[in-house]
KOLDOTI-179602 format. One line per 4 residues: number of its first residue (from 1); for each residue x, y, z of N, C-alpha, C, O, CB. Coordinates in nm, 4 decimals, always signed. Last residue first. Glycine has a CB too. Layout:
// KOLDOTI-179602
NUM = X:Y:Z:X:Y:Z:X:Y:Z:X:Y:Z:X:Y:Z ~ ... .
// end
This chain:
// KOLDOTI-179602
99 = -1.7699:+0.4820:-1.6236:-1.9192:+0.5580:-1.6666:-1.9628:+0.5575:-1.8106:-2.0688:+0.6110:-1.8433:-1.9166:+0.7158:-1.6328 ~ -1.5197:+0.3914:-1.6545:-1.6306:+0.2918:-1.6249:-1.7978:+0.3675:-1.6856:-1.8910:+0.3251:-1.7538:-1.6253:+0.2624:-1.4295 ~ -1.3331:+0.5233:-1.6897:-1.3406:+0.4208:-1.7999:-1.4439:+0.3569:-1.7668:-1.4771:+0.2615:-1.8371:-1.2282:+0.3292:-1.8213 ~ -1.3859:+0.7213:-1.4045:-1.4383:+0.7948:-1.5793:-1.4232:+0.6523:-1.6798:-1.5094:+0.6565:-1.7675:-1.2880:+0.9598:-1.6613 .
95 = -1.2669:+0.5156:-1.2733:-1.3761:+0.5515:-1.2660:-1.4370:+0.6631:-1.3658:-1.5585:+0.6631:-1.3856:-1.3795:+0.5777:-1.1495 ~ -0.9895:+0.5332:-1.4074:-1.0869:+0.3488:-1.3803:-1.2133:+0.4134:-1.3635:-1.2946:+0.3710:-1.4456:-1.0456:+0.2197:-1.2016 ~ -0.9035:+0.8100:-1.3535:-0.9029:+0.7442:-1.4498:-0.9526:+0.6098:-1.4679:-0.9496:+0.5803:-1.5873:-0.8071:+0.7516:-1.4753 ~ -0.9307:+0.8383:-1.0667:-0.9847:+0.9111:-1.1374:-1.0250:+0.8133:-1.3026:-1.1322:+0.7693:-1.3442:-0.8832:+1.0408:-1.1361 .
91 = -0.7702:+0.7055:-0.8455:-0.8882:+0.6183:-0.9305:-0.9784:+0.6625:-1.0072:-1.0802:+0.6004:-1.0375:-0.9674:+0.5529:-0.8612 ~ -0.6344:+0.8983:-0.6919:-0.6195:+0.7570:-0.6997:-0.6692:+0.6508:-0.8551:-0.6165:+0.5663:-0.9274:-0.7072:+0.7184:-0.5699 ~ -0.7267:+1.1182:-0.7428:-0.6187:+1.0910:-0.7617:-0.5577:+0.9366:-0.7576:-0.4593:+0.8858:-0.8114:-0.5727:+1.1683:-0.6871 ~ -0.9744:+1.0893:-0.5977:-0.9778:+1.1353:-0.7253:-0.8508:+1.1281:-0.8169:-0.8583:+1.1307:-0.9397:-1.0185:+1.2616:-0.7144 .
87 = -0.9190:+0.9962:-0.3579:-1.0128:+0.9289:-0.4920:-0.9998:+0.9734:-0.5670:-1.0103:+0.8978:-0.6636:-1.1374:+0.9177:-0.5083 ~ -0.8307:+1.2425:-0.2657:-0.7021:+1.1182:-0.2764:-0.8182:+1.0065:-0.3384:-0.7564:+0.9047:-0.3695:-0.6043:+1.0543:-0.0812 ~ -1.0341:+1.3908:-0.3074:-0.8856:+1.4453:-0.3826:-0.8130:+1.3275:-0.3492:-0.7139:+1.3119:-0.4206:-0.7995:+1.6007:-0.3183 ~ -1.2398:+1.2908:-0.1248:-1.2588:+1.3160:-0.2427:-1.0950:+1.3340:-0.3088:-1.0660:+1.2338:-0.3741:-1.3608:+1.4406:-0.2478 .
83 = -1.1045:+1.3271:+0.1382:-1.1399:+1.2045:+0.0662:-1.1237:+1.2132:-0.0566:-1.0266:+1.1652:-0.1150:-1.2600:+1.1622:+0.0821 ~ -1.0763:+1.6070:+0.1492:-0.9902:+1.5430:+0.1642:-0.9517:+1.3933:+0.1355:-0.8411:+1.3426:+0.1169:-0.9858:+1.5698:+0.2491 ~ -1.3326:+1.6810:+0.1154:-1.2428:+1.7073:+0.0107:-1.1295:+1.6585:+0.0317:-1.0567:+1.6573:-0.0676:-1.2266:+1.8288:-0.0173 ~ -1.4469:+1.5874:+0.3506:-1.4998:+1.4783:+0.2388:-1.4173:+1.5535:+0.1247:-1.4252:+1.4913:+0.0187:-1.6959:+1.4647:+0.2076 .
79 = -1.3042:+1.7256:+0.5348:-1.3078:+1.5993:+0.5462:-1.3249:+1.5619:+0.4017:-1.2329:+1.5118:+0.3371:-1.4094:+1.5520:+0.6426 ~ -1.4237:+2.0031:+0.4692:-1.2782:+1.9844:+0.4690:-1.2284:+1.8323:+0.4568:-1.1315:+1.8053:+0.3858:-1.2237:+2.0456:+0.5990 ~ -1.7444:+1.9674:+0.4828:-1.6285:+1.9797:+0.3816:-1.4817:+1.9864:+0.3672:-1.4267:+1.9753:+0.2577:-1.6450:+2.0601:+0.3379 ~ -1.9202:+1.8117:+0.6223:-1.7908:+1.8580:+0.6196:-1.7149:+1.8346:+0.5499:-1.6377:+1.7403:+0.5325:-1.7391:+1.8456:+0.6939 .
75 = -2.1483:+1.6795:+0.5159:-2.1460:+1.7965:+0.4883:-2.0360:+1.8718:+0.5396:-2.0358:+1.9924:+0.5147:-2.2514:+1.8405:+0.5189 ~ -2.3241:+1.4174:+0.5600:-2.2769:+1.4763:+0.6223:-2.2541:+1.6079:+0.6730:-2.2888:+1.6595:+0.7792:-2.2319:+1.4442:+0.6020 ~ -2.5432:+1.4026:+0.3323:-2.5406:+1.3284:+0.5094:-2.4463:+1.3897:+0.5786:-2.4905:+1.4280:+0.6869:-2.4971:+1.1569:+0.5309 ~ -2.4360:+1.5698:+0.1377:-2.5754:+1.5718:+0.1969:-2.6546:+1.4896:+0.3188:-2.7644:+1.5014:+0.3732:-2.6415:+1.5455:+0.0968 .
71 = -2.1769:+1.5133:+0.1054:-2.2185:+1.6484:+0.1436:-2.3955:+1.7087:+0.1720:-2.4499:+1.8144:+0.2040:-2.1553:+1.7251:+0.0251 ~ -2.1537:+1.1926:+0.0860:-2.1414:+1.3111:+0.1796:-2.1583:+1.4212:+0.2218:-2.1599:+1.4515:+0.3411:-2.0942:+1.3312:+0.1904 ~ -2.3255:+1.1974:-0.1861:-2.3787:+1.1631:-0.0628:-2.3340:+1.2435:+0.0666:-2.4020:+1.3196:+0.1355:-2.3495:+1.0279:-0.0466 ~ -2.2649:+1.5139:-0.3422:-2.3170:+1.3806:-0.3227:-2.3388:+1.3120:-0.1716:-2.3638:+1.3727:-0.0674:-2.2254:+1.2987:-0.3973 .
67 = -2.1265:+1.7458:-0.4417:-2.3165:+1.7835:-0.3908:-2.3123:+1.6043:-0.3993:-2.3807:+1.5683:-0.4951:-2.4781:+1.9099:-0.5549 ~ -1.8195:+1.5635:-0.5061:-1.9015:+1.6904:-0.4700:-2.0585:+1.6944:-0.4682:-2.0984:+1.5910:-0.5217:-1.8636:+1.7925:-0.5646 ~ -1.8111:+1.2594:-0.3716:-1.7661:+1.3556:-0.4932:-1.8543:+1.4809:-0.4467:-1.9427:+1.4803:-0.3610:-1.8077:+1.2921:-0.6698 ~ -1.8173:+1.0547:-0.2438:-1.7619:+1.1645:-0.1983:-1.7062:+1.2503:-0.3019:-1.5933:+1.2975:-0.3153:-1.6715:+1.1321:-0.1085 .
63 = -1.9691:+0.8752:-0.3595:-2.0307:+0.8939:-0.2506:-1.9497:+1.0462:-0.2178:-2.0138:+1.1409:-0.1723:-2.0165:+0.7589:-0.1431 ~ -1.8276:+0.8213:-0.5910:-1.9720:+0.9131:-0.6040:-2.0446:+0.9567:-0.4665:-2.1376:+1.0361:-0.4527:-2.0917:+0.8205:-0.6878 ~ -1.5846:+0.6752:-0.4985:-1.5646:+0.8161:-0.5875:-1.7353:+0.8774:-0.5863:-1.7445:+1.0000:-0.5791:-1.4938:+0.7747:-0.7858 ~ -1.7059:+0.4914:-0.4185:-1.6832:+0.5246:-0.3272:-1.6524:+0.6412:-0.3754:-1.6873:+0.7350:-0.3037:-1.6156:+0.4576:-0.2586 .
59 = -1.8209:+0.3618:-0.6899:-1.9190:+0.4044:-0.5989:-1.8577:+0.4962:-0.4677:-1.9377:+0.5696:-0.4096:-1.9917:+0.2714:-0.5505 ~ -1.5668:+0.3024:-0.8015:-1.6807:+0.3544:-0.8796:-1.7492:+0.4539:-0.7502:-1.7331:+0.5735:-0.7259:-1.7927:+0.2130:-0.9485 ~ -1.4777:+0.1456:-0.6383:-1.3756:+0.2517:-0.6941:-1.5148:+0.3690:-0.7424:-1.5351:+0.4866:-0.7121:-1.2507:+0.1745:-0.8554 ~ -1.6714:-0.0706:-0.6512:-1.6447:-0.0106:-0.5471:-1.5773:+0.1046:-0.5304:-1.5971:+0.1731:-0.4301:-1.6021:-0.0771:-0.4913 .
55 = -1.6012:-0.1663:-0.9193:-1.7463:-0.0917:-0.9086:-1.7412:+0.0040:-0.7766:-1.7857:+0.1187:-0.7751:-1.8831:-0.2130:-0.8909 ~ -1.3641:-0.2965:-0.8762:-1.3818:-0.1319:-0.9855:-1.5228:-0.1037:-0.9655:-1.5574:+0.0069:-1.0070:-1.3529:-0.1456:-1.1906 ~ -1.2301:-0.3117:-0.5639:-1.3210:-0.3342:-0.7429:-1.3429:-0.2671:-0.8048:-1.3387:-0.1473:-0.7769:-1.4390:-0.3732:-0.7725 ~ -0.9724:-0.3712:-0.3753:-1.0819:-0.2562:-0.4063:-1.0944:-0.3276:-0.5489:-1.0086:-0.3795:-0.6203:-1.0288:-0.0636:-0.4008 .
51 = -0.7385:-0.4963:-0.3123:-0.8654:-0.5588:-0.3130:-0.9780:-0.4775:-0.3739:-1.0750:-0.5368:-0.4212:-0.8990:-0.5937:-0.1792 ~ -0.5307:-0.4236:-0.1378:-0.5175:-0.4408:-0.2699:-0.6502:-0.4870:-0.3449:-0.6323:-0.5141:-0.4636:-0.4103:-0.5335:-0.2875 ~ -0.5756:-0.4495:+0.1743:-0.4909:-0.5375:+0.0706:-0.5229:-0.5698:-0.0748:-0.5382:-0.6800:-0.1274:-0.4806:-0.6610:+0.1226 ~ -0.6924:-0.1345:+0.1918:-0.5341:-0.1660:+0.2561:-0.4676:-0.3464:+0.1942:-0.3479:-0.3678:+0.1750:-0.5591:-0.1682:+0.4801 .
47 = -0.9289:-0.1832:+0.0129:-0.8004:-0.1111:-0.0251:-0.6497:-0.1820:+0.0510:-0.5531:-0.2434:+0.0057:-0.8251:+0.0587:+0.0286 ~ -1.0479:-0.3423:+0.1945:-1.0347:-0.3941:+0.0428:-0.8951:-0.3010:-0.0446:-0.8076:-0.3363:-0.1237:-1.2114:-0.3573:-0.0454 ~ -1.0719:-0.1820:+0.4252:-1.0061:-0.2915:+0.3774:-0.9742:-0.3715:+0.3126:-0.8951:-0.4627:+0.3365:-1.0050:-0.3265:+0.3957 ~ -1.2320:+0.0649:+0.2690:-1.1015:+0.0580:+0.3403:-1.0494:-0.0302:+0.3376:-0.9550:-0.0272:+0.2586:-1.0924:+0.0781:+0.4472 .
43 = -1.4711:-0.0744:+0.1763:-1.3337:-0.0433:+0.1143:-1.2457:+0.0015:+0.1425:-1.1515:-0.0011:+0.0633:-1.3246:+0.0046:+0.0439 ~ -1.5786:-0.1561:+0.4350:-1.5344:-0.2522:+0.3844:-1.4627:-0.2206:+0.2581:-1.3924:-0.3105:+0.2120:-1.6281:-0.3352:+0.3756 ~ -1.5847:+0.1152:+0.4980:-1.5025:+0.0244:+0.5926:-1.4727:-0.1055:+0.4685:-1.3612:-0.1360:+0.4262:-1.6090:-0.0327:+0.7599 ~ -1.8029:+0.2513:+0.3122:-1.6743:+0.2427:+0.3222:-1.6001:+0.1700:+0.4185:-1.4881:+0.1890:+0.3710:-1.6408:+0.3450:+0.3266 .
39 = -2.0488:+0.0494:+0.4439:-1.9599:+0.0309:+0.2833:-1.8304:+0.0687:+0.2217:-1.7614:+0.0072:+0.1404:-2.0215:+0.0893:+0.1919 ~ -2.0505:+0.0938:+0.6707:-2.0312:-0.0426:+0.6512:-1.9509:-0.0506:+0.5309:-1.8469:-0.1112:+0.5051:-2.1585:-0.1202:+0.6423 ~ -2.1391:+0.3562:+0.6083:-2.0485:+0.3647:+0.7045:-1.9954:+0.2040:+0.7113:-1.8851:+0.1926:+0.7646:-2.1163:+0.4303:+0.8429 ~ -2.4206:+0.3228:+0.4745:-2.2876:+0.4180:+0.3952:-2.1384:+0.3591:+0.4801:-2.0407:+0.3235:+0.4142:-2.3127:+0.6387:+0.4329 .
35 = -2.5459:+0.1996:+0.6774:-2.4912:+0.1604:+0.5616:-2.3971:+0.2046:+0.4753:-2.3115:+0.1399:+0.4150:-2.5607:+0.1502:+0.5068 ~ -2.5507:+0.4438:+0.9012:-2.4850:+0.3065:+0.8888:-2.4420:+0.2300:+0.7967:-2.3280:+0.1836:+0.8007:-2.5392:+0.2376:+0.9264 ~ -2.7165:+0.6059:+0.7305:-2.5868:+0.6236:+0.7386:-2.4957:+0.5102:+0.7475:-2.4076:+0.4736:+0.6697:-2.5687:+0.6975:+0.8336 ~ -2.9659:+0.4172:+0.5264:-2.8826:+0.4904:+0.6317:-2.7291:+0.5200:+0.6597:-2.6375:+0.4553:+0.6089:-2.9120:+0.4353:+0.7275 .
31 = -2.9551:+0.3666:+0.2350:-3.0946:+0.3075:+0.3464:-3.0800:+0.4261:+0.4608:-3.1666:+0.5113:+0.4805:-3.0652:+0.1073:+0.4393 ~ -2.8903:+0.5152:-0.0248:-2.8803:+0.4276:+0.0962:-2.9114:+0.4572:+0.1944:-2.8992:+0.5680:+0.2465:-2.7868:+0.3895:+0.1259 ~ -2.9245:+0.7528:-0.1834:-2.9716:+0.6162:-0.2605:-2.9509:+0.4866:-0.1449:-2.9906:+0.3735:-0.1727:-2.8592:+0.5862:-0.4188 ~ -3.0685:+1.0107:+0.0334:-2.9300:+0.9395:-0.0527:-3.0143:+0.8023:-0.1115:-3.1294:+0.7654:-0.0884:-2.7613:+0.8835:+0.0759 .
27 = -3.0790:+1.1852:+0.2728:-3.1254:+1.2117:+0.1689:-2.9840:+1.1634:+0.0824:-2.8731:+1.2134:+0.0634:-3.1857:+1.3619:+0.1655 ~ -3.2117:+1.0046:+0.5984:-3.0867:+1.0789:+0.5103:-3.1450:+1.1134:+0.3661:-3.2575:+1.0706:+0.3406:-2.9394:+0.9676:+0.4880 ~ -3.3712:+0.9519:+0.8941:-3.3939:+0.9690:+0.7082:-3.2755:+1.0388:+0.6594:-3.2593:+1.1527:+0.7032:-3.5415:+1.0756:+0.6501 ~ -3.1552:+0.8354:+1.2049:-3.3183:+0.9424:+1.0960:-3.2613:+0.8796:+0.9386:-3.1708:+0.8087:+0.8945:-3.3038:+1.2228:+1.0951 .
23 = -2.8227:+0.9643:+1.2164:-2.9217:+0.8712:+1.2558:-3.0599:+0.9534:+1.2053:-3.0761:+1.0723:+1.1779:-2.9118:+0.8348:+1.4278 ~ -2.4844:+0.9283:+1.1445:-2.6360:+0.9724:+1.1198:-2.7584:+0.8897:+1.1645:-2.7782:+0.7697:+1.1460:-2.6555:+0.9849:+0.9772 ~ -2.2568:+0.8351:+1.2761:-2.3455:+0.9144:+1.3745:-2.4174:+0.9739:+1.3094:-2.4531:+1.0815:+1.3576:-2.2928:+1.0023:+1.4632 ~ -2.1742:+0.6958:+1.0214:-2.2557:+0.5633:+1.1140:-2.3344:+0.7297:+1.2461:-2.4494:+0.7212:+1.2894:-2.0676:+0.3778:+1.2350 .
19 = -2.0608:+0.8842:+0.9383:-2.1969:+0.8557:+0.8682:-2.2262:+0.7605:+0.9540:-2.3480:+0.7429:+0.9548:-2.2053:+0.8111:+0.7114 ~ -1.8521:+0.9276:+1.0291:-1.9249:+1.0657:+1.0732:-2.0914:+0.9706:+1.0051:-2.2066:+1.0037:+1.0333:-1.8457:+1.2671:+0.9608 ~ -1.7596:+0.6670:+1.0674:-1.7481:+0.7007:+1.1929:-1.8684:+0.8612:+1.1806:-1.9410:+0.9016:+1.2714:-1.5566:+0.7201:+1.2365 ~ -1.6716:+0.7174:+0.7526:-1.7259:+0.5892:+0.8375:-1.7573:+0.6265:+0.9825:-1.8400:+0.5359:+0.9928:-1.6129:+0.4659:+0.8427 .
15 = -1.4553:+0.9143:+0.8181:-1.5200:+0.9564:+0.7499:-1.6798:+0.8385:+0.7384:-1.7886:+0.8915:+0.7162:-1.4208:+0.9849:+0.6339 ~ -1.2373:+0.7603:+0.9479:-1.3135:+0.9067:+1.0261:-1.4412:+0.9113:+0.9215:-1.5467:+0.9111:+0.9850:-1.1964:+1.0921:+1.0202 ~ -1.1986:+0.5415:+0.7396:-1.2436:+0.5739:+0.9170:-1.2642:+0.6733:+0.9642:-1.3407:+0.6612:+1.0598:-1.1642:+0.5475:+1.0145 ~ -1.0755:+0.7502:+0.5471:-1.2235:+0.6744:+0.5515:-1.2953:+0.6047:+0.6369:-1.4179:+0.5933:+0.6336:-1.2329:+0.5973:+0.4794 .
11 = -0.8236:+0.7969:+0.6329:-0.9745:+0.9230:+0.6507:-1.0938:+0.8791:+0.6100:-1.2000:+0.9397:+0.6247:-0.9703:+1.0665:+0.5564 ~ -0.6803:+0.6178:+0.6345:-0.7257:+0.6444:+0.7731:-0.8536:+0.7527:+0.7337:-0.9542:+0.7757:+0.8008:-0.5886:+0.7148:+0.8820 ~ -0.7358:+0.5357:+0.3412:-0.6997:+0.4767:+0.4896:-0.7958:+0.5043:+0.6149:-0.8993:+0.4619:+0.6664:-0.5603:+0.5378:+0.5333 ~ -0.6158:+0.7990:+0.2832:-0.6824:+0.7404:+0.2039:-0.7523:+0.6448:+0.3279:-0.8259:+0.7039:+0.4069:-0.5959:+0.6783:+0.0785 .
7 = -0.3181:+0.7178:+0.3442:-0.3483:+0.8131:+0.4002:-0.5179:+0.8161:+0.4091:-0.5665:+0.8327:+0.5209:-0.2777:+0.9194:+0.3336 ~ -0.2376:+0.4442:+0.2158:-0.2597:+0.4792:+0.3398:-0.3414:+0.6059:+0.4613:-0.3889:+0.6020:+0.5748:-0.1612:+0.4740:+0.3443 ~ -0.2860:+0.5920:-0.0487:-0.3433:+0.4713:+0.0254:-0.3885:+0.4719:+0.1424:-0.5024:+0.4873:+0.1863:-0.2691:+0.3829:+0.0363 ~ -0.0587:+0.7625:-0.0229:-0.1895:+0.7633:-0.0359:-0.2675:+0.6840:-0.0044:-0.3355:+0.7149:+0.0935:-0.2157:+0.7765:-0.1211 .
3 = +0.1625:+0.5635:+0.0099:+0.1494:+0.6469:+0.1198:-0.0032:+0.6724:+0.1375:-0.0718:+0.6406:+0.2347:+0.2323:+0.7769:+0.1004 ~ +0.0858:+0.2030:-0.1379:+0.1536:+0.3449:-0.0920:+0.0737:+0.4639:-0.0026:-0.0414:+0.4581:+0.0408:+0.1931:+0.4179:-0.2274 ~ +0.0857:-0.1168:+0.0000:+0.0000:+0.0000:+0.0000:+0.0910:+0.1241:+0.0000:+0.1593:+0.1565:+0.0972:-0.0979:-0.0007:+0.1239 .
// end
């Protein structure tokens, strides 16, 4: 795993951690926060061994892309641009060959 990655990593545990403390109706294509918060964890660790899918690349780039999920369950923006820019740098290019 390089640095990004790593870095990548750790802010999708914080970032898992802000959507599992939604609780109520969210405004998104998933059920609840919790779920959002299951889905990145489990690409966190799909990342840390190399494992991430390309649909998952896909989906974790839309959750934290701009006016998307995060910024409408969550909405800290320093966080989810901090996600967003190491997805976007990561897996820009697999996730535009996919759409």
């Amino acid at each position: 795993m390089n640095a990004h990655e790593q870095q990548l990593c750790e802010l999708l545990v914080a970032a898992a951690a802000r959507f599992a403390a939604r609780t109520g109706p969210i405004w998104s294509n998933y059920e609840s926060g919790s779920v959002i918060a299951s889905f990145v964890l489990e690409c966190r660790d799909r990342i840390a061994n190399g494992a991430l899918a390309q649909d998952q690349k896909r989906k974790l780039w839309t959750i934290f892309a701009p006016t998307c999920d995060w910024d409408d369950v969550v909405g800290d923006v320093e966080l989810g641009n901090a996600v967003f820019g190491l997805l976007d740098q990561l897996y820009r290019a697999e996730v535009f060959g996919t759409l």
